[in-house]
N, C-alpha and C positions, 0 to 999 in steps of 0.2 A: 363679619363671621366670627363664633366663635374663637379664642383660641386651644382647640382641639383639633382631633382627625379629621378631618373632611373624604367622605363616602361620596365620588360623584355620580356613581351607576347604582341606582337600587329601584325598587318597580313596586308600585301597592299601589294596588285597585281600591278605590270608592265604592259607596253602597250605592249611587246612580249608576255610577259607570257599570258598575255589576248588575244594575238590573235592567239598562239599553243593552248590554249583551245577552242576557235571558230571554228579552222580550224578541231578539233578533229572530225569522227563519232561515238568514240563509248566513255563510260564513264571514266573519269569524260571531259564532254563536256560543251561551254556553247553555247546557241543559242540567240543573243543581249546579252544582261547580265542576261538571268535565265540560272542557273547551276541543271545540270544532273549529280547527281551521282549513284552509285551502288543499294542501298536503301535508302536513306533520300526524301524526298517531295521536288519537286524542287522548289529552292530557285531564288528570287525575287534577284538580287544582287544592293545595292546603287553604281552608279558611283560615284558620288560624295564622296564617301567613302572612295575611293581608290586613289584621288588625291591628290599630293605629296604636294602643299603646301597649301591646305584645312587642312591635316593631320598635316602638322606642327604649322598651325597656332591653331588647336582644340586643342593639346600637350602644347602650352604655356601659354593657358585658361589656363590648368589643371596643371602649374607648372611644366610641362614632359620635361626634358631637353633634352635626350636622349630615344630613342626610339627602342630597339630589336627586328626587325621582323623577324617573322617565316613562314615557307611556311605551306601552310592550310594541314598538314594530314589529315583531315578526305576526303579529296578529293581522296585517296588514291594514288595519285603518288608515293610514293616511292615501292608501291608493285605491278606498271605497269611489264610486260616483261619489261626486262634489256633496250633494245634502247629506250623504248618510254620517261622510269621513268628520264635516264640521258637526254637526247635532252630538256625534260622541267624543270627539277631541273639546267639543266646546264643553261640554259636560265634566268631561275629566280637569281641565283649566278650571273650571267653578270650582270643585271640592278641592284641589290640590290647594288653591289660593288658601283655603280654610283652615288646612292643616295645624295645629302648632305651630310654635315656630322652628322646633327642632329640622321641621323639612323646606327644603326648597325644591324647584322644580325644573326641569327643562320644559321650552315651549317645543310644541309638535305642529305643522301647519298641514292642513291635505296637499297631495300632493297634484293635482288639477285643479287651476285658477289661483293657485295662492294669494290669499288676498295681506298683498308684505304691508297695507296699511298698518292692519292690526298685529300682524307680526313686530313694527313698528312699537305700537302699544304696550303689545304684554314685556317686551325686555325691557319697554321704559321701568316696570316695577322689578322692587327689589326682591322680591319672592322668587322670582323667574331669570335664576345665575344664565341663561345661553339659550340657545336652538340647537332644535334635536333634529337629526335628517334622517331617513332610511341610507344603507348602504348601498340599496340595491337603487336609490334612484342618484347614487353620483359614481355609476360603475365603469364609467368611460371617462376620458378629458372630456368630451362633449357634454356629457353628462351636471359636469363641474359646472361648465360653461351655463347650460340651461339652467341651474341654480341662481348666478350669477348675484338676483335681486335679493336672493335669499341672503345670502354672502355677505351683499356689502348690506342688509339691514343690519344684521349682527354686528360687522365691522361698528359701523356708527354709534351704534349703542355699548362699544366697546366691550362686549359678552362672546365669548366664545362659539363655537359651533361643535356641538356631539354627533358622532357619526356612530350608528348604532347598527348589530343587525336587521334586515328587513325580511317581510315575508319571502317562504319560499313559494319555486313558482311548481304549481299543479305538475307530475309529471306520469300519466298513467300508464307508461309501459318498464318502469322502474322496478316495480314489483313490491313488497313488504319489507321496511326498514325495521332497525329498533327505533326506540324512539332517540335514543342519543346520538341517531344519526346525521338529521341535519345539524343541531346544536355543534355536533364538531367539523365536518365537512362542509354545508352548506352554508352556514353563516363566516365559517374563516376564510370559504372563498370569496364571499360579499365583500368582506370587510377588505381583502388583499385589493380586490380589484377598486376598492374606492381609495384604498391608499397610493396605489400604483396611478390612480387617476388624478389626485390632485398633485403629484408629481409632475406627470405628461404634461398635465393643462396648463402648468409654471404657476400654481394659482398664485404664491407669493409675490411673482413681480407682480399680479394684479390688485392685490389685498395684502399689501404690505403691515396693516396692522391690525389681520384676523388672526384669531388663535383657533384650533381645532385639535379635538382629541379625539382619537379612534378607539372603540370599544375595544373590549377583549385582545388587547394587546396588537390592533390594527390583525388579527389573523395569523401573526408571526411575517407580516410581509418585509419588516425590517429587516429581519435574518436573511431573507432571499436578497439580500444587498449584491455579493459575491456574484451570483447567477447572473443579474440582471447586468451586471457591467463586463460579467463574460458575452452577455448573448448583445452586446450593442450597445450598454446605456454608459450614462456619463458619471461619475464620480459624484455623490451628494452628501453635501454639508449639510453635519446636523444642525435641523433648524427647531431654536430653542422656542419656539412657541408653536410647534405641531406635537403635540404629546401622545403617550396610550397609556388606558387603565388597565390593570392587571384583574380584568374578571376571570375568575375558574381557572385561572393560570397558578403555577406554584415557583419552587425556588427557580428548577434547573430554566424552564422557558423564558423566565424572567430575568434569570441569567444573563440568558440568550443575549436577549430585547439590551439588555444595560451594557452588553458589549459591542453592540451596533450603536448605541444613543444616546450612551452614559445613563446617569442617575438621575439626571435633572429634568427629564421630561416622562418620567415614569408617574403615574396617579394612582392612588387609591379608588377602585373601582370594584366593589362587591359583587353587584349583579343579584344582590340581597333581594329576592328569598333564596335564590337558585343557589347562590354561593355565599362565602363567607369572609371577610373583610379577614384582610393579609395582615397578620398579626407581627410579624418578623421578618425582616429581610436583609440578608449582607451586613446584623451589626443594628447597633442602636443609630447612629451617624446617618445610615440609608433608611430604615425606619423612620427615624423624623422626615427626612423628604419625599418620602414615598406616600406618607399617611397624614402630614404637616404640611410641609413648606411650600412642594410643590404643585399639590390641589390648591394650595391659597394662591399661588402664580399665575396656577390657570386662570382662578375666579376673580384675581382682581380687575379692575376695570384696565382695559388698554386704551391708548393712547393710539387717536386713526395717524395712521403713518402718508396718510395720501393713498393709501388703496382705490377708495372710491373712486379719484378723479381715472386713475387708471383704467379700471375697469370700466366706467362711463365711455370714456376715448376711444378702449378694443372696442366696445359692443355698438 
């Protein structure tokens, strides 16, 4: 990796991937560039957004040396029927490989049949910093649990795991939202309950040497520290390799987040187009580790600690 800022959340559609979504009739579809999904309001989509050296050249405005792109779950892809989820996730993995080198990628897997061979595959390359999961499909311990193979691929290949919004689900007696509706309520409660869930599940005793970083500052689930050990739970130590990126978040939440978990597992995470890579934080000192140090912590390779054998023995 360079040494620059490291971006590990930012999203840019290919010109296949854009045009298996044109060609799509039924959801997530787009018609010109507005996008159809399941329940969200359909969305205006920026071209200009999604071109590749518009994007590099907005990144080195921002100091962004390096840029992690992730496929949009809340589009729901990965939890298409099996043929549809791989033909466009596999599509999106082609063009991403091609990029520049300015980007790297998370891998995405469908979420019926996983096939963690080639899961297996894509982390072997260096293009492809981790695995990217929906939130909505690790929203239980159980949850966790049914990932499991997912889990320890990653473990192995010593790459991280991204926990990212996932689709929302259909709800027709809801009525008309804005559209900034789910983005702030639906996806932060995703994201709580997936962090809440790899707590429950103990996933650490089982995957002693995964690292995972929860989008959008895990939901703010960290701050609900307080609550949860009023209402029963047990006192938790911060654990220096489950991290969150600061997407669409600013000083005061981030705040929040760095006084539940300190500075050390805070990441640079834009969310680039939607948002904008956190330029200042607490001081030059937290700046370099927020936008530096410790995205490069996340992405270096880890060291399996015996997770696997663990997790092999529960399951």
């Amino acid at each position: 990796m360079p040494q620059e800022s490291i971006d590990v959340h930012q999203h840019l559609w290919t010109g296949e991937f854009v045009e298996m979504l044109r060609a799509r009739t039924q959801v997530p579809y787009l018609r010109g560039w507005t996008l159809h999904t399941a329940a969200e309001p359909p969305y205006e989509v920026d071209p200009e957004a999604h071109d590749v050296q518009r994007r590099i050249a907005a990144d080195r405005e921002s100091e962004v040396g390096t840029a992690c792109l992730s496929l949009s779950s809340p589009l729901g892809i990965e939890t298409l029927p099996r043929p549809q989820a791989s033909l466009l996730i596999d599509a999106w993995h082609r063009e991403v490989s091609a990029l520049p080198e300015h980007f790297r990628a998370w891998v995405s897997v469908p979420s019926t049949e996983p096939d963690v061979g080639a899961v297996h595959a894509l982390l072997a390359d260096d293009r492809y910093v981790g695995l990217q999961l929906p939130a909505t499909e690790l929203a239980s311990p159980a949850a966790w649990e049914r990932n499991g193979a997912l889990l320890l691929a990653a473990e192995v290949a010593g790459k991280p795991v991204f926990v990212h919004p996932g689709p929302v689900e259909r709800a027709p007696l809801r009525g008309e939202v804005p559209g900034w509706w789910d983005p702030v309520v639906a996806y932060t409660a995703q994201m709580a309950a997936a962090w809440w869930g790899w707590h429950a599940f103990d996933a650490r005793a089982l995957f002693g040497g995964l690292k995972v970083v929860f989008a959008a500052g895990a939901g703010l689930a960290p701050v609900h520290h307080e609550r949860y050990v009023a209402r029963g739970g047990t006192s938790l130590p911060v654990d220096p390799d489950v991290f969150v990126d600061t997407s669409c978040y600013g000083p005061r939440a981030l705040d929040a987040l760095v006084r539940m978990l300190g500075i050390d597992t805070v990441v640079l995470g834009s969310d680039r187009p939607y948002g904008e890579p956190l330029a200042q934080f607490l001081g030059d000192a937290a700046t370099h580790a927020v936008r530096v140090a410790n995205p490069r912590r996340l992405l270096e390779p880890a060291a399996v600690r015996g997770g696997d054998v663990a997790w092999a023995q529960a399951s």
